[in-house]
N, C-alpha and C positions, 0 to 999 in steps of 0.2 A: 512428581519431582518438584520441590520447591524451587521460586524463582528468587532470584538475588534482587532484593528493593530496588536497587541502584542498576539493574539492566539495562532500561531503558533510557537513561542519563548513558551508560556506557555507548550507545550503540551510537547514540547521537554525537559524541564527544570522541569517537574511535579517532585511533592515532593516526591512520592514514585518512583522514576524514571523511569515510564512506561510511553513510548512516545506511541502514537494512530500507529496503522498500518498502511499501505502505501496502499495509492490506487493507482491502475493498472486500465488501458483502453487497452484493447487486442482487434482489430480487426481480424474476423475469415470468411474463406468464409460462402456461407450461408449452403454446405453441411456439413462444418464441426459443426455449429449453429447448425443444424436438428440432426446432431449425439449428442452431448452434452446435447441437451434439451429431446432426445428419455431415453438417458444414465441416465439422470437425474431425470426422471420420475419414470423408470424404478426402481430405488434404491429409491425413494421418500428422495431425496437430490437438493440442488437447484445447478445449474451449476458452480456458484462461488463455491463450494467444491471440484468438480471435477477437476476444474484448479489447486489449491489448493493443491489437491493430486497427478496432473500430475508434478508439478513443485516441489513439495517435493518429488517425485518419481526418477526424475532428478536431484535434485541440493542436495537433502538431507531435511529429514523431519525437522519439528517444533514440540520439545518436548511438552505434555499436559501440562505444565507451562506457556513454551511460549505463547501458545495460549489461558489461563488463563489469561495471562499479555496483550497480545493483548485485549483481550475481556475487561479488564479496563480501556484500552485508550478508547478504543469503546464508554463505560459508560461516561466515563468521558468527554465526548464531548457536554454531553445531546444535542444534535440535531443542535449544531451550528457547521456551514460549512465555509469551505476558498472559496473565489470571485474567480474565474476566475483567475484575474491578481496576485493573493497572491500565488497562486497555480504555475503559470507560472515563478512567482520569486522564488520560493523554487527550486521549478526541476532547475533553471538556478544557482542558487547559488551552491547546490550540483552538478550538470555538471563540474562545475568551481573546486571544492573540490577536485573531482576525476582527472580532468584532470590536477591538479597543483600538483598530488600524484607523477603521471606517470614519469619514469626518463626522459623522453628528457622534461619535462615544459619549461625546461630553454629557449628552442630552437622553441614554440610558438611564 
């Protein structure tokens, strides 16, 4: 299915301003895999919750709003995805965002 260029500007720009949540690719050894999937089973939770709850456990939780509001970018995607290369030029625009914050930019 082709994506419409300008999806990614939309999701961001959505009229109730709820942008789609961010997808993560976490590579994990495979004993840490067999613990997560054991752990996951175990609470009948899918592993992506787990992480989820590891990472708001460290960096600080996502109030049950946020994750209401997450869950309408979600919706609001109905089933259309970023190409490969759309997805490689966001991560790099935002790279660029972050590292032109940082006080030495000037010195890039």
């Amino acid at each position: 299915m082709p994506i419409d260029p300008d999806f990614a500007r939309e999701l961001d720009e959505a009229e109730d301003g709820v942008s789609a949540p961010d997808r993560l690719q976490v590579l994990v050894s495979p004993a840490q895999r067999r613990a997560l999937e054991a752990e996951a089973k175990r609470r009948g939770t899918p592993v992506g919750d787990l992480i989820r709850e590891a990472v708001d456990a460290r960096f600080g939780a996502t109030s049950p709003e946020e994750r209401l509001e997450a869950l309408a970018g979600i919706e609001k995607t109905a089933g259309r995805f970023l190409t490969p290369a759309a997805l490689d030029r966001i991560v790099e625009e935002e790279r660029e965002a972050v590292l032109d914050a940082l006080p030495d930019a000037a010195a890039r």
